[in-house]
Structure formats: structure tokens, C-alpha cells
N, C-alpha and C positions, 0 to 999 in steps of 0.2 A: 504494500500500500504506500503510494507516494507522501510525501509530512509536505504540511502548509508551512511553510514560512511565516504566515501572517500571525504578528504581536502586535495588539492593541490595546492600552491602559484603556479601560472604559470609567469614567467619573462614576462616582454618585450623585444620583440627583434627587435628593428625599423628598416625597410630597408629603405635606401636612392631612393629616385624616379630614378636619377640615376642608380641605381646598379641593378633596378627591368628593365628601359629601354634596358641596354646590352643584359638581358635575353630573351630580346621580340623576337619570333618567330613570323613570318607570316602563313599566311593559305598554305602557296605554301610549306614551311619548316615543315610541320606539316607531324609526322608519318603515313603513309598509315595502318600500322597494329598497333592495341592499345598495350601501354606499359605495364600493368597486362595482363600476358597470361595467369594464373591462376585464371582468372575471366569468370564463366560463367554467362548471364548474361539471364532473365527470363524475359520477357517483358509480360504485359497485361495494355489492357484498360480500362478504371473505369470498376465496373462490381457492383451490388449488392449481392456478394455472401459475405458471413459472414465467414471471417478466425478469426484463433484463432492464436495470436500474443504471442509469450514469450522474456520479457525482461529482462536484468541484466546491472548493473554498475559494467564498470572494470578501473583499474589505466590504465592510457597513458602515452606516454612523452609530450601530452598536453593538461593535467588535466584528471579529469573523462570523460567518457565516456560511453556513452548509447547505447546498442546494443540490436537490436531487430530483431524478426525471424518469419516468416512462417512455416510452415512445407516444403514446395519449396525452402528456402535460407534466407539469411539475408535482410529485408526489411526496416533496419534503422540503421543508424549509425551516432552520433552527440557529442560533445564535449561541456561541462558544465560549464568551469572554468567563462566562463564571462558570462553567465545570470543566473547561479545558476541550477540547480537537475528540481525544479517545475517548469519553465517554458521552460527549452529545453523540458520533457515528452511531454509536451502541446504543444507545437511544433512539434514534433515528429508523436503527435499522432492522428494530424488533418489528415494527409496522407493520414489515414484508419479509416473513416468514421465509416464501418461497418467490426467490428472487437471485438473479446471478448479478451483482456490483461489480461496475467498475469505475474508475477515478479518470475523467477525463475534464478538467477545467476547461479546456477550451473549445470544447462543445456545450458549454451552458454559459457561454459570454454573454449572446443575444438575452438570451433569459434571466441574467443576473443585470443586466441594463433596464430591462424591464419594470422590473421589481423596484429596483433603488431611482429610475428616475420616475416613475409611475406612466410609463408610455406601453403603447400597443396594447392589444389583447392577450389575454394572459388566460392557457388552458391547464385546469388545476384537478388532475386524477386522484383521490381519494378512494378509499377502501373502509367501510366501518358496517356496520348493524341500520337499520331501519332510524332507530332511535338514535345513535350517533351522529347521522348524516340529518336529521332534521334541529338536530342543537347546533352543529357547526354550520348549517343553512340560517340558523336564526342569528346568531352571529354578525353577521353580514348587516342584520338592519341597526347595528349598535352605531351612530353615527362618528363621524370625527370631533376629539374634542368634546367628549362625553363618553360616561360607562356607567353600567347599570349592574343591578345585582343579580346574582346567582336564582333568588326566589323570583325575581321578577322573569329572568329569562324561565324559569317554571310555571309562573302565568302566561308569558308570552305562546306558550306551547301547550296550554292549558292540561298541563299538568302541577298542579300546585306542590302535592305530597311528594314531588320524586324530586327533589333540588341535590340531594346526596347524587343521585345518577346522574342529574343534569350536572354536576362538577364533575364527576367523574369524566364525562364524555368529553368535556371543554378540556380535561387535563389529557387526552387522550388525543388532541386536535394534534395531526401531524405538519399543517401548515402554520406556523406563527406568524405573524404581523399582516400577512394577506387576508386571514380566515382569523379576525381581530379579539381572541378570547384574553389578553391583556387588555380587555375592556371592560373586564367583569370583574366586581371586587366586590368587599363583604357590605350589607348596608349599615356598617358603622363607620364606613370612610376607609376601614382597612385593606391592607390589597389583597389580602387571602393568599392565593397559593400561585405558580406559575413554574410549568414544566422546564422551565429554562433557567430559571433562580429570579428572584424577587430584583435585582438589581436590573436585572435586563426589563422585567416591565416598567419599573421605576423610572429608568427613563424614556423608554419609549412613548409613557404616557404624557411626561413634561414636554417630549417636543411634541405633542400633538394639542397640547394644552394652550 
């Protein structure tokens, strides 16, 4: 497996529980059409079929980053700066069980320009359960510059009683920052949890803020 070179001190950038409370949206204030309109988005249910996966690490504005593809679209996307290169991959890479990887960075240029400049259309292949893919679809309507709570994305989906699943599934999102579940924090202003480390949402929410 080829090693990234890419080192990137990432700041902290603390929000105040306060300042994350002002932002809280409800389910009732939550967009009807999702905020990436340049996002198509490829759903399927576990399957045994064997894809062949190409990855590359590119610079962010928060830290490296891990980008990975199908031949249908982008099927991973994760941020390195707090657990380190080998264990976000390992992360990454549980998604797809039955999968042959390989490291090719200069075959996901066009796609990593994409993402960080926010141009072109953007084909996003996923794999989850019925119930998975309708929480990272709901996702989608949390707007920029706002985030809403875990119970509400529970109403939104009018499932009130299942908010433990509905976390679950949000921490289970294989796409970060496109598919925006650092959008969801606890309704006390807290930021609850984030499969990438709590530093990585921390700022990604300040520069959207």
C-alpha cells in the first residue's frame, strides 16, 4: 500500500454549546429539497457482489483526506487529521466487505476537485439497509449553516422512539461532509459523537457557520 505524505496540523476551533443551540433547526424547519443539488445519489442493499474500489489521499481544509470510488461514484469519503492514515482506511474499509482496493490518487483528481471546490455533479454509490439509506437521504435537507438534532431527524422520519438507530445509522454514514451528518448534534448544544473525532466536526461546523 503506497503512504501519503500529506501532514496537516488541523486547529481547534471550539464552538460554544450556546452558539451550536441558536443554530438548532427542528424537523418542521428542515428543507423539503436537499441542499447538494449536485449530488446524485446510488443507493443499494448489502449485496455479495465483488467491486473493485480505487483510493487516493488529497489535502482538505481539514486535514487529509480519503477518497474512494466504485466504478458507479464515490463510495467513501473521511478525514485523517485525528486518528491518523491506518486506521481511518480501516475504517473506511469495513463498509465493503467484498471489495478488491486499490491506491490510485491520480485517478480520483477530477473527483477530489469536485468535492473541495463544490463544482460539477457528483455520483455518490452507497450501500446500507432500507433504514440507513432513508436517514442519510434525510441528511441532505439539514441546511448550511444550521444543524438539528438527532430526535428531530427521528421526527423528520416519523419515527420518534428509534433516535438510538437513527444515531446509529448517521455514525455508520460512509460519506462525511457531502452526506452532512456533522450536522447533527445533541439538543443541548452538545456535539454528541462523530465517526471521524469530534475535532474534525468542530471545525467543519465553524467554517460553515
Amino acid at each position: 500500500m503506497k503512504k501519503s505524505n500529506i501532514n496537516q496540523d488541523l486547529p481547534s476551533l471550539e464552538i460554544e454549546q450556546e452558539i451550536l443551540k441558536k443554530k438548532l433547526i427542528n424537523h418542521e424547519s428542515m428543507a423539503q429539497k436537499r441542499q447538494w443539488k449536485n449530488i446524485n445519489l446510488i443507493f443499494e442493499t448489502p449485496t455479495d457482489h465483488t467491486f473493485k474500489i480505487v483510493f487516493g489521499w488529497f489535502k482538505s481544509p481539514y486535514g487529509p483526506m480519503l477518497l474512494s470510488s466504485t466504478e458507479k461514484g464515490i463510495c467513501g469519503l473521511a478525514f485523517a487529521d485525528e486518528y491518523g492514515e491506518k486506521k481511518t482506511i480501516s475504517k473506511m474499509f469495513e463498509y465493503w466487505p467484498n471489495a478488491n482496493f486499490q491506491q490510485n490518487d491520480d485517478a480520483l483528481v477530477s473527483q477530489s476537485r469536485s468535492i473541495l471546490e463544490h463544482k460539477d455533479p457528483l455520483n455518490i454509490h452507497m450501500i446500507g439497509s432500507p433504514f440507513q439509506i432513508n436517514v442519510w437521504k434525510t441528511l441532505l435537507k439539514i441546511p448550511t449553516g444550521s444543524v438539528t438534532s438527532y430526535s428531530d431527524i427521528a421526527y423528520q422520519l416519523k419515527r420518534p422512539k428509534a433516535v438510538r438507530a437513527i444515531a446509529s445509522a448517521i455514525g455508520r454514514n460512509p460519506i462525511c461532509w457531502l452526506i452532512p451528518c456533522h450536522r447533527v448534534i445533541r439538543k443541548t448544544g452538545s456535539l454528541g459523537g462523530y465517526r471521524w473525532g469530534l475535532n474534525i466536526k468542530n471545525n467543519i461546523l465553524k467554517t460553515e457557520f
